[in-house]
C-alpha positions, 0 to 999 in steps of 0.5 A: 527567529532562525532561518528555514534552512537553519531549521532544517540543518537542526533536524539534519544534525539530530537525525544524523546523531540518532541515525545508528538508533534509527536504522535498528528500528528499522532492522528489528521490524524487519527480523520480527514481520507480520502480514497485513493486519496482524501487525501486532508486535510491530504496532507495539514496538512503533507505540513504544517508540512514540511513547519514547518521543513524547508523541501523543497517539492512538493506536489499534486503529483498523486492529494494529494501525497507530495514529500520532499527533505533535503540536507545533509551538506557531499557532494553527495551521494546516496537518502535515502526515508522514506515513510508514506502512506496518505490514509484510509479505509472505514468502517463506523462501526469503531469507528473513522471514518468520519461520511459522507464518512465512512473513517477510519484509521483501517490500521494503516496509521496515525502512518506511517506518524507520524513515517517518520515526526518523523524520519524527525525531528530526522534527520534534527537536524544540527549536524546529516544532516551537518555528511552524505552524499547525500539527505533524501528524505520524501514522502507521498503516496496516495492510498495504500489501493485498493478499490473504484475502480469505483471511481478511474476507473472515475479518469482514464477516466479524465486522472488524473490517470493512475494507481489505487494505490499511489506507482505505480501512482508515478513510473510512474510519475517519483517521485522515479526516484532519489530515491537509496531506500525506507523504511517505516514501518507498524503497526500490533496488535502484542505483540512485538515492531518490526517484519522484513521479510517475502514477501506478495502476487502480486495482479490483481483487477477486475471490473465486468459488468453482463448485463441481461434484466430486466422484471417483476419478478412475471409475466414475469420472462421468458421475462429476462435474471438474471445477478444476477444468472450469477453472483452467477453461475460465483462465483460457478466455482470460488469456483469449481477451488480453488482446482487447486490453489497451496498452495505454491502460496499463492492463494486469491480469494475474492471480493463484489458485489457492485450492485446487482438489482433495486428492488426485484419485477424486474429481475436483468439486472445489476450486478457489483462486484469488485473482486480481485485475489491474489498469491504469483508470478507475473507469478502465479497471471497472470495465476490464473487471467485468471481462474477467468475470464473463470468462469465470461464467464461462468456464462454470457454463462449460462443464456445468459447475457453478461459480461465486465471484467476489468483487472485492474493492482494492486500490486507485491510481495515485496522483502526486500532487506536482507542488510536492514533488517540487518541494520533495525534489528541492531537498533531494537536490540538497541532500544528493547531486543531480544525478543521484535523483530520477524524475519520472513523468508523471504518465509512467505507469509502473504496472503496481498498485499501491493504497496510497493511490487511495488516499491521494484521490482526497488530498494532496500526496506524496509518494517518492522512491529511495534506493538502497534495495538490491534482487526484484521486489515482491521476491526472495531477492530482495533486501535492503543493502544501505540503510542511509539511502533506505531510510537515513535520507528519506528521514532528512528529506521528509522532515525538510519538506515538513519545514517547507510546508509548516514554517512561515505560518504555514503558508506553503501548506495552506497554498498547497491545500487551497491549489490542490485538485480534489478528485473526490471526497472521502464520503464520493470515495467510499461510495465507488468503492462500495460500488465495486463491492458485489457477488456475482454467481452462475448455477446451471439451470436444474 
């Protein structure tokens, strides 16, 4: 029977003999993005890619999520899931994106999926499957990224969705009811090759509705009712507030106006912005929401418009699980020297939000940070300039820490789950999440 490490210097060697095929996947991602939910070319693509690799797997889940399965050869044991989110932003600025839905890859994402197929081929090679134990479990999830949220509210209301981000869409589906624990990791335009630890903040999205009366804005301005200066009113307690947010809570308040009137000559009466507000705990993201809220009454009570405010559930704080990282950082170690690796504290708070956070509240997690990004994330900066770093060495890493945790009947893996610190159910999950679910309307009287 060979060795653990022999077992992973097989999957290193198939991974670097098909890193050139592996990378392309992730490049023809990245020429051919589509936003949360409407992943369907890039769905196909990975379906056809598991095909390929003899991996079993459901797909269409949430719309265009896939689900993949592959038996080890050892007998029972715990699920090990490698993730790759589907999804893209939207910046039309960036300088590969679609040139019809503005979609572009300024995350990241396209290394993900490149990364857990890359894993995947390292994996199934007979002589490392047929040596652990349990199932590898690959999947790829739709909408990580949180936007289009009028959109997704129209999914919901045709009941093809419940929830607006992949992960939590799929918790409440079920598809991770099998899985023991789940990693993936992220690109970031840092210097090194890998960085662990750290948590990010819990978020809560608004939609919100200002309905004015319109009138001639030269004429008869005193015949309307400017959603738009309740808007910019509510903003201005917004900003009024900010001194009570904690700095130990990390505390995000931002959004856009996605609506702001028809015409200059016209009192605006319709006014929509998307906003989200972000802290570093569920309870203190709760609490900031409702401050937010007040000031979105205020501005509608100010000059007498109304105002809708959708609460929309968005994503918890991640919480990696320690035994992981340790497993994840001993192969980096063995794949890069010391320095070429950041450990952060698991106290950092990065200020984003990520769903894997969701999913890290029910199961063991793991959500470390590769290199290989250059400009500022989230922008038309940013791209990815080496794609061994991107995606060839988290594949390696990923695949090793599977072996860790499947080989030797699995006993890493049922240590891990046995140890781990549930902080909820999936079912204690989706009832909070419901809970953050509400409209909340002011009308003035009369």
């Amino acid at each position: 029977m060979p060795t653990v490490e022999e077992l992973k210097a097989l999957a290193i060697e198939e991974i670097d003999k098909r890193k050139e095929e592996i990378i392309g996947h992730a490049k023809h991602i990245l020429n051919n993005p589509e936003v949360g939910f409407t992943e369907f070319k890039t769905s196909k693509y990975v379906s056809e890619i598991f095909s390929k690799l003899g991996i079993e797997h459901d797909a269409n889940l949430a719309l265009t999520g896939l689900k993949g399965n592959i038996d080890c050869g050892g007998g029972e044991g715990p699920n090990v899931s490698v993730i790759g989110e589907l999804d893209s932003l939207r910046i039309f600025e960036h300088p590969i994106h679609d040139l019809t839905t503005g979609a572009a890859h300024a995350c990241g994402h396209h290394c993900q999926i490149g990364s857990m197929i890359g894993s995947m081929i390292g994996l199934i090679v007979p002589e490392v499957k047929n040596n652990l134990s349990g199932s590898i479990i690959p999947i790829a999830v739709p909408a990580e990224e949180f936007i289009d949220v009028e959109q997704r509210m129209l999914l919901r209301e045709e009941g093809k969705i419940e929830f607006m981000g992949g992960k939590q869409e799929f918790i409440k589906l079920g598809v991770f009811d099998d899985v023991d624990m789940a990693m993936m990791c992220h690109t970031s335009a840092t210097d090194t090759t890998f960085g662990v630890g750290g948590t990010s903040n819990a978020h809560i999205v608004k939609y919100v509705e200002f309905t004015g009366q319109a009138a001639h804005a030269g004429g008869s301005p005193h015949m309307g009712i400017n959603a738009l200066n309740a808007a910019m009113i509510a903003l201005t307690g917004i900003n009024a507030n900010r001194e009570t947010f904690l700095d130990t809570d990390t505390v995000r308040v931002h959004g856009i106006l996605t609506r702001g009137g028809q015409a200059v000559s016209s009192i605006p009466s319709q006014v929509t912005l998307e906003w989200r507000v972000r802290s570093g705990s569920n309870e203190a993201v709760v609490a900031n929401s409702k401050k937010v809220d007040r000031c979105f009454q205020a501005g509608a009570m100010a000059v007498g418009a109304k105002v809708s405010v959708t609460n929309i559930p968005g994503y918890m704080p991640r919480l990696d699980n320690t035994q992981l990282q340790e497993l994840f950082l001993q192969n980096a170690g063995n794949l890069t020297t010391k320095d070429d690796i950041d450990i952060i504290d698991n106290s950092h708070n990065g200020g984003g939000s990520t769903d894997m956070g969701d999913l890290s509240q029910i199961m063991p997690t793991l959500h470390p940070y590769v290199g290989g990004g250059d400009g500022v994330g989230h922008s038309e900066t940013y791209l990815i300039h080496d794609y061994e770093k991107a995606v060839i060495q988290p594949a390696k890493a990923m695949a090793c820490v599977v072996i860790d945790l499947l080989s030797n009947n699995a006993a890493k893996a049922k240590e891990i789950k046995e140890k781990h610190n549930y902080n909820m159910t999936a079912s204690q999950y989706l009832d909070f999440q419901r809970s953050v679910a509400e409209v909340i309307e002011y009308a003035p009287e009369g």
